[in-house]
C-alpha positions as CSV (number, residue, x, y, z in Angstrom):
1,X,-5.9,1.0,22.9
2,X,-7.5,-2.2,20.9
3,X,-7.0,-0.4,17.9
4,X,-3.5,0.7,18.5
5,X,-2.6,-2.8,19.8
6,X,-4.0,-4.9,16.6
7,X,-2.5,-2.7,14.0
8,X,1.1,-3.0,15.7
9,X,0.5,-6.4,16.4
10,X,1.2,-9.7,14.2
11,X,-0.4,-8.8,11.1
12,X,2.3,-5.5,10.7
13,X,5.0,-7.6,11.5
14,X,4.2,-10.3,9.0
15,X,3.7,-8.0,6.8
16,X,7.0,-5.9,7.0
17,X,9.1,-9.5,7.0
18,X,7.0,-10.4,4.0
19,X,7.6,-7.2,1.8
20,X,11.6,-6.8,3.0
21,X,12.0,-10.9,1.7
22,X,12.5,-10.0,-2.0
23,X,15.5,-7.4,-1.4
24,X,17.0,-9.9,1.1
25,X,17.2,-12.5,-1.7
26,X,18.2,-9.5,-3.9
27,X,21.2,-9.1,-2.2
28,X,22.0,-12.6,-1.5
29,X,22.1,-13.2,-5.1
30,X,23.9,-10.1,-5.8
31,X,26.8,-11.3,-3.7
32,X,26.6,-15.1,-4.3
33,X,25.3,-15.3,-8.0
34,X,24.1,-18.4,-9.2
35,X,23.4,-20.2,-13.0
36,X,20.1,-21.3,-12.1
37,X,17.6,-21.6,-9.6
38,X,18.3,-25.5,-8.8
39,X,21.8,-24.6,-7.6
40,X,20.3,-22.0,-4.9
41,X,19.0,-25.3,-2.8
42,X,22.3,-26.8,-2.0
43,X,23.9,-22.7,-0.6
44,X,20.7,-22.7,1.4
45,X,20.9,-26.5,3.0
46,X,24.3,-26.0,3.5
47,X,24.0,-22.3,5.2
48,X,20.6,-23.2,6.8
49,X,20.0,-22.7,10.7
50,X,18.2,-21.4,13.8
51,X,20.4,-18.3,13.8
52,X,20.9,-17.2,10.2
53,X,16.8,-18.0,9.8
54,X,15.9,-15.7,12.9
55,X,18.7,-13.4,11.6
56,X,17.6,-13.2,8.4
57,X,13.8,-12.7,9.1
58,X,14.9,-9.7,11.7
59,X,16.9,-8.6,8.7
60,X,13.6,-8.7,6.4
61,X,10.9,-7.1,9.1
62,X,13.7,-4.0,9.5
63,X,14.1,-3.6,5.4
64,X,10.5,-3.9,5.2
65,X,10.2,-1.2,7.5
66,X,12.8,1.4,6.0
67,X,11.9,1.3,2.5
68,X,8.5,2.3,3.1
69,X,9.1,5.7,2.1
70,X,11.3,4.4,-1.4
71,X,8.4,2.0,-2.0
72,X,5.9,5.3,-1.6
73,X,7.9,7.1,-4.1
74,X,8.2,3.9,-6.6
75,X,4.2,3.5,-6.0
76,X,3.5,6.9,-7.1
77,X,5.6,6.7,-10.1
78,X,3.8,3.4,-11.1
79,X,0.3,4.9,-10.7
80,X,1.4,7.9,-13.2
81,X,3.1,5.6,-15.6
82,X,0.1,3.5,-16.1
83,X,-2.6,5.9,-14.7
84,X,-4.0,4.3,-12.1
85,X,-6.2,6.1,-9.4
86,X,-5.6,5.0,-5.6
87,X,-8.7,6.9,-4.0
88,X,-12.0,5.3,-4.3
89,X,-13.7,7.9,-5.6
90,X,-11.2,9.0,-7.7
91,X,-11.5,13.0,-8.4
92,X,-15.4,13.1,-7.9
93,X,-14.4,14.9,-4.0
94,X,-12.6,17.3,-5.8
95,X,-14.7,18.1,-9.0
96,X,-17.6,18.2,-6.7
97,X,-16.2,20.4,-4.0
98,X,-15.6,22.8,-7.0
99,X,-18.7,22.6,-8.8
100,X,-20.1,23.4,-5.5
101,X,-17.9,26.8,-5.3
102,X,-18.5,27.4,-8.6
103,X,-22.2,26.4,-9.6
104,X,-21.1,28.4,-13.3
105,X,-19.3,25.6,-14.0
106,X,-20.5,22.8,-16.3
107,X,-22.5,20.5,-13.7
108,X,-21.9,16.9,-13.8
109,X,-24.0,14.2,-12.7
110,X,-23.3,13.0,-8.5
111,X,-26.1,10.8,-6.8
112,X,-27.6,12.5,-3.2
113,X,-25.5,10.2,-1.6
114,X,-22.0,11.4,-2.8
115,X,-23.3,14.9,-2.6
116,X,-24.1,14.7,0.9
117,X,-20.7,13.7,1.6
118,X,-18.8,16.3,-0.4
119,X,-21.0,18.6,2.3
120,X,-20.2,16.9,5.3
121,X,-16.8,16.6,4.6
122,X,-16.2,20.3,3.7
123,X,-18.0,20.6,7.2
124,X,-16.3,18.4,9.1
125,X,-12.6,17.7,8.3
126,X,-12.6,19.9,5.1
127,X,-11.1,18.8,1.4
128,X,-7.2,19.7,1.5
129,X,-5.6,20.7,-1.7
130,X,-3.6,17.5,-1.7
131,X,-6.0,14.4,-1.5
132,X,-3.4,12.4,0.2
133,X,-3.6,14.2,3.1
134,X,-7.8,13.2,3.6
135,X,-6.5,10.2,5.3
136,X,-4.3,11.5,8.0
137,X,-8.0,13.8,9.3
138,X,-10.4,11.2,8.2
139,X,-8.4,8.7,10.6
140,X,-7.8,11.7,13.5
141,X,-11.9,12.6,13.3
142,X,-12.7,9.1,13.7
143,X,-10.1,8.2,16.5
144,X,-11.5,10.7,18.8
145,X,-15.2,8.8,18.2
146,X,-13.5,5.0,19.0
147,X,-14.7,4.5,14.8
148,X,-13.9,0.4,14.3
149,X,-13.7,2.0,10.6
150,X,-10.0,3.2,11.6
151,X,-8.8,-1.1,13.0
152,X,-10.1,-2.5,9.4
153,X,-8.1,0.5,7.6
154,X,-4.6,0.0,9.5
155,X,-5.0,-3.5,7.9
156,X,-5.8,-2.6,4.6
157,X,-2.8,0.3,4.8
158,X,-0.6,-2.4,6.2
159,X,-1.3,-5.4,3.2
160,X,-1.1,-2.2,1.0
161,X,2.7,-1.6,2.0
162,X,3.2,-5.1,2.0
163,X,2.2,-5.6,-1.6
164,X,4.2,-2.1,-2.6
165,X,7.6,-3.4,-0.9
166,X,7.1,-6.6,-2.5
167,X,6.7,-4.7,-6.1
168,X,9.6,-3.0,-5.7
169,X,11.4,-6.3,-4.3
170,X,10.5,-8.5,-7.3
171,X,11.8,-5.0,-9.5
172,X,15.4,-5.4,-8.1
173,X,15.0,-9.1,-8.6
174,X,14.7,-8.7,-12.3
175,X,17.4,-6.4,-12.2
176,X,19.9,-8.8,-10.2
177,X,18.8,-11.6,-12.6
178,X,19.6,-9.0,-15.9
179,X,23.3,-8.1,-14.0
180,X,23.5,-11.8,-13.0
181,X,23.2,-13.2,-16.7
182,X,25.4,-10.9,-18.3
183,X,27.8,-11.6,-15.2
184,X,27.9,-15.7,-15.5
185,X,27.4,-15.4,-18.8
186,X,24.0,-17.5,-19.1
187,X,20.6,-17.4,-20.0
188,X,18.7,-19.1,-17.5
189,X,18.9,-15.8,-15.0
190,X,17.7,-13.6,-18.0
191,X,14.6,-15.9,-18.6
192,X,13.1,-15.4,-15.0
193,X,13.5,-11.5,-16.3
194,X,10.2,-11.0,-17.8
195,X,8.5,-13.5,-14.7
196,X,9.8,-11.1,-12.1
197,X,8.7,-8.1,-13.8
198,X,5.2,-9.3,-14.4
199,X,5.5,-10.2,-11.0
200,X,5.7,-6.9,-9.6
201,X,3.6,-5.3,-12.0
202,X,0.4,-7.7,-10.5
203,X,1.9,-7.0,-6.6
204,X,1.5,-3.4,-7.6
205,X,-2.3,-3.8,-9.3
206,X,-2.4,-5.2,-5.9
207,X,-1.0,-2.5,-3.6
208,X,-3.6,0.1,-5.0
209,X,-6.5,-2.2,-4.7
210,X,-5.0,-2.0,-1.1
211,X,-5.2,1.5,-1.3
212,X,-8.4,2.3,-2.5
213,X,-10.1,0.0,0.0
214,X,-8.2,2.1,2.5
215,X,-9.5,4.9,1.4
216,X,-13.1,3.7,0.8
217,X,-12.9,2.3,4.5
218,X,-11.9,5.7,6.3
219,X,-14.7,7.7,4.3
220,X,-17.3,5.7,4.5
221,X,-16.8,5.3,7.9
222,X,-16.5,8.7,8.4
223,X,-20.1,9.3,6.4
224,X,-21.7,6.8,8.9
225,X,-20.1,8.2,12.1
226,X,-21.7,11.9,10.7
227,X,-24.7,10.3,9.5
228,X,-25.5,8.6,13.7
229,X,-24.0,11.7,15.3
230,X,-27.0,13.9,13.2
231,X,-29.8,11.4,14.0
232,X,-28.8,11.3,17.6
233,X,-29.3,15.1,17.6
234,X,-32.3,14.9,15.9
235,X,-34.0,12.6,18.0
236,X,-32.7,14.1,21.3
């Protein structure tokens, strides 16, 4: 129940409102577009209060929360463009769970530790054909053994989202500031271009380190977890 409380609590709600802030402003500036960024401050003192802020913020937390599953799809597409890996150990589950199966293959080199957990996962939760779905057991075996391992990963998961919406946030930003300039006819929109987009590109190196410290969190815990469970059998 502590678990379940702290990763709906403050830190997911921060960081929904957080990652939906970008596409707010998005769409603010799609509607109202402006010549530069010194004439936003006059709309925003003018339009500022209680209401609109605790609107707006209740606006943010519930885009934060539905684009999760664009933001997935935009994540994925990033990490193939530029080749990035988002599980911690990368392929070495896999291409050790099949030099295992097939010990013909061309061996490749994996330390006792990595090896013992290639076994007791294939024991315990098994490798799925898709890696994505190790998670979603890895977090179920631990639940039902009160892990800690599975608190510190809703966190991670939940920066991880944050930092994705936000990529795809300061990506529509760019965009709006491209339409904008050609719109008003001026530069200064255009030259924030290239800022936003190197923007998102760093909230995105950012979302898989997310990722991969989510992963690294739920396996590792899981190895311990095993590791206790077989000693305590031992000695008993």
């Amino acid at each position: 129940m502590e678990q379940l409380k702290y990763s709906l609590g403050p830190f997911e709600l921060f960081s929904a409102i957080i990652g939906g802030t970008p596409l707010i402003l998005a769409a603010f500036l799609f509607y109202n577009p402006v010549a530069s960024v010194a004439d936003l401050a006059p709309i925003i003192q003018n339009s500022g209060s209680v209401a609109i802020a605790i609107t707006l913020l209740f606006l943010s937390y519930i885009i934060g929360g539905t684009i999760q599953g664009l933001s997935w799809l935009y994540f994925i597409r990033l990490c193939k463009l530029f080749q990035k890996d988002y599980f911690y150990y990368g392929r070495l589950l896999r291409n050790r769970q099949q030099s295992l199966a097939h010990p013909n293959l061309e061996q490749q080199h994996f330390s006792e530790f990595e090896e013992r957990m290639v076994l007791q996962l294939q024991d315990k939760v098994g490798i799925p054909q898709k890696l994505d779905w190790m998670d979603n057991r890895l977090k179920a075996f631990l639940r039902e053994r009160n892990s800690p391992s599975v608190a510190k990963a809703e966190t991670l998961i939940a920066s991880h989202i944050m930092y994705r919406n936000l990529s795809l946030g300061c990506l529509v930003l760019a965009m709006v500031s491209l339409i904008n300039s050609i719109r008003l006819r001026t530069l200064e929109p255009l030259l924030i271009v290239p800022l936003l987009g190197y923007t998102a590109y760093l909230m995105f190196l950012q979302s898989v380190s997310f990722k991969r410290w989510h992963n690294r969190t739920l396996i590792l815990g899981f190895y311990f977890v095993v590791t206790q469970e077989s000693n305590d059998g031992a000695s008993q």
